[in-house]
C-alpha positions in Angstrom: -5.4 -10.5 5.7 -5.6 -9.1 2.2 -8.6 -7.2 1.4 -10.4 -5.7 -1.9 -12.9 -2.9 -0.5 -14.8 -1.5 -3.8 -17.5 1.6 -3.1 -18.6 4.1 -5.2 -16.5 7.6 -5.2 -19.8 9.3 -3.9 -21.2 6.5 -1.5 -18.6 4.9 0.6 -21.5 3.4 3.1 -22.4 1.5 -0.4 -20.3 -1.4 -0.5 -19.7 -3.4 -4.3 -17.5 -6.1 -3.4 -15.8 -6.8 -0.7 -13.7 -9.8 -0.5 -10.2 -11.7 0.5 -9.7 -13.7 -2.1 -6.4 -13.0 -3.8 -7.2 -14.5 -7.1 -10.8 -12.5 -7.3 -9.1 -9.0 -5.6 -6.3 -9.4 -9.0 -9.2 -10.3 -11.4 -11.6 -6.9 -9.6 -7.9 -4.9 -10.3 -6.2 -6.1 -13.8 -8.6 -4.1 -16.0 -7.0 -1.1 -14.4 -3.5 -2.2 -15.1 -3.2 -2.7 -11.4 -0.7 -5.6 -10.3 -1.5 -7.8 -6.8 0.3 -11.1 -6.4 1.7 -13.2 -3.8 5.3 -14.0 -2.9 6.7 -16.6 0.2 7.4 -14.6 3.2 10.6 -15.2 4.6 11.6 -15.2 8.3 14.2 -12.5 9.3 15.2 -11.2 12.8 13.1 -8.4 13.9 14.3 -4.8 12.9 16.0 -6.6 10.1 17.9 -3.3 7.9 17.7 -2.8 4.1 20.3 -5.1 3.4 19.3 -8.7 5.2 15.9 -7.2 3.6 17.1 -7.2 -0.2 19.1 -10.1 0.0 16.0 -12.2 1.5 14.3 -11.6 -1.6 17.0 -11.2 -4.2 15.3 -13.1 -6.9 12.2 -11.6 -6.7 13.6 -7.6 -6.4 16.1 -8.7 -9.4 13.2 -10.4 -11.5 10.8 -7.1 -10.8 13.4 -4.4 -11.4 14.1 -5.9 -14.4 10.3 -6.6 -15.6 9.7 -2.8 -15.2 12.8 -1.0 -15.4 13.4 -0.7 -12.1 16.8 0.2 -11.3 16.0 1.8 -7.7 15.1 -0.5 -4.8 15.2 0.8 -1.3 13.2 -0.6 2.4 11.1 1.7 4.2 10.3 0.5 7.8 7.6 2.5 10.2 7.7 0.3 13.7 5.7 1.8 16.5 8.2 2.9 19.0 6.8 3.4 22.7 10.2 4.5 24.1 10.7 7.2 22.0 8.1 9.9 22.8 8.6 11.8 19.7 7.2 8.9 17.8 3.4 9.5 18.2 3.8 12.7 16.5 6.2 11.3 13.7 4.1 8.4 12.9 1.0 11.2 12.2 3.1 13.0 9.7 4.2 9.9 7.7 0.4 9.0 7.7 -0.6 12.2 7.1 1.9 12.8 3.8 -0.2 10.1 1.5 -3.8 10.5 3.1 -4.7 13.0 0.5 -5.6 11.8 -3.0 -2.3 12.1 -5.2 -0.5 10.9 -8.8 2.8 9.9 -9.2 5.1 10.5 -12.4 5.8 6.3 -12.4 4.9 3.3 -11.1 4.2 3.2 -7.3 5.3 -0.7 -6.8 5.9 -2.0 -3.2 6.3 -5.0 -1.4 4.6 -6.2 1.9 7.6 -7.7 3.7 5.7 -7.2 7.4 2.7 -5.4 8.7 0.0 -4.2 6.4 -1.3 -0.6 4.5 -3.8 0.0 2.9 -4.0 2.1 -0.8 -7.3 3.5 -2.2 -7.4 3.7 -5.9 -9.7 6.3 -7.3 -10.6 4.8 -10.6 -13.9 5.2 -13.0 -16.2 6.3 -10.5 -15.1 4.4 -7.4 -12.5 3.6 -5.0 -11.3 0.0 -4.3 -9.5 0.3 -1.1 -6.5 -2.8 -1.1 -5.1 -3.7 2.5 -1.8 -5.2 1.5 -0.2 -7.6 4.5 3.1 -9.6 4.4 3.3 -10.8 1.4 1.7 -8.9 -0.7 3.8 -6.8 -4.2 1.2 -4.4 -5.1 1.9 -2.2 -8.8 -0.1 0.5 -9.3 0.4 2.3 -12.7 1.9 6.2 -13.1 -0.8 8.8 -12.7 -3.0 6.5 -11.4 -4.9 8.5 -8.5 -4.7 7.3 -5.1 -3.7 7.2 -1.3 -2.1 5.3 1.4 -3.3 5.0 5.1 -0.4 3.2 7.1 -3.2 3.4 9.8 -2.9 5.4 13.1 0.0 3.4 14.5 2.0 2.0 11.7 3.7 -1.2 11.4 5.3 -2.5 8.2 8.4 -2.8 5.8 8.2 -2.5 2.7 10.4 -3.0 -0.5 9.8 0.3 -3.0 10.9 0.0 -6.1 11.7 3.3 -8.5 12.4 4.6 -12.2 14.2 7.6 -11.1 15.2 9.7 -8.0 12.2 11.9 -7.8 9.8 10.0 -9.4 7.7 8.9 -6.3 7.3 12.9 -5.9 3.5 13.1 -5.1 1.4 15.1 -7.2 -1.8 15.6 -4.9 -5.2 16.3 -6.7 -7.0 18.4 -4.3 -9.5 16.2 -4.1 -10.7 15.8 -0.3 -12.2 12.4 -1.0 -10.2 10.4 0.9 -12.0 12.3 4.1 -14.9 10.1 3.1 -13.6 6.9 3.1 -13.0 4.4 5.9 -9.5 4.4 7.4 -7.5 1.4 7.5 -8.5 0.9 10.8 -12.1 0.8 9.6 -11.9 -1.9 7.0 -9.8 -4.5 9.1 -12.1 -3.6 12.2 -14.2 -7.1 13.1 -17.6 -7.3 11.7 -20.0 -6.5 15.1 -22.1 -9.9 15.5 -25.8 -9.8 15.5 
């Protein structure tokens, strides 16, 4: 499920819009030069590795590296792994790295190929908090400030897209807003019924 949370930076028990509709979460996100659309899923055999990934979506990967200069493409998978036991504490620094508000020097774009994550964009005032599932290619502009919460076990793949080497490098704020907002967790959690 694809989700638009919007609150204001100040109020996060003040929800503005919340909805799942794709067409109205890219119409609440465009003035900000923020990119959601929707590719076809395709099936691949679990633990599937970087290359099966890339090749399963050749056409779109070629048409956006080409659209925004991206010459970089690599898959990052997180996979909850109950038979290691060094995982649990692995999985909490990968979430932890992105829960603070950051920048980066060029375009964060990635692509949903399984699982879901969700990024906060701090923008004007407020945060619109964007769970991305399967699916979902998500473009969020250089120095744009934002998070990621890949949620307290993570489970997705991901296509990344890059201008340069080091250009993902984040540059955190400082800003301990992201304390205040719901996690990932939160936002997906089933409304309690009256």
């Amino acid at each position: 499920m694809t989700l638009l949370q919007v609150m204001p930076a100040n109020d996060a028990a003040n929800v503005l819009v919340r909805t799942e509709d794709l067409a109205e979460i890219a119409a609440e996100l465009a003035p900000h030069g923020i990119r959601l659309e929707r590719w076809a899923t395709v099936p691949l055999a679990d633990g599937a590795g970087q290359e099966e990934v890339l090749a399963a979506y050749a056409s779109e990967v070629e048409r956006v590296s080409a659209e925004g200069s991206y010459p970089l493409v690599d898959v990052v998978r997180m996979v909850p792994d109950d038979a290691d036991p060094d995982w649990p504490a692995k999985a909490e620094a990968a979430r932890t790295k992105f829960l603070d508000e950051h920048t980066h020097d060029e375009d964060e774009v990635r692509f949903f190929v399984e699982g879901s994550g969700c990024f906060y964009l701090h923008l004007a005032g407020k945060v619109y908090a964007v769970v991305c599932t399967a699916g979902d290619l998500m473009s969020v502009p250089a120095g744009t400030t934002h998070w990621f919460d890949m949620g307290t076990k993570p489970y997705f793949c991901a296509i990344r897209f890059f201008q340069e080497e080091d250009g993902w490098v984040a540059g955190f704020t400082g800003n301990p807003i992201s304390a205040g907002m719901p996690t990932l967790e939160e936002l997906v959690a089933p409304e309690p019924s009256s």
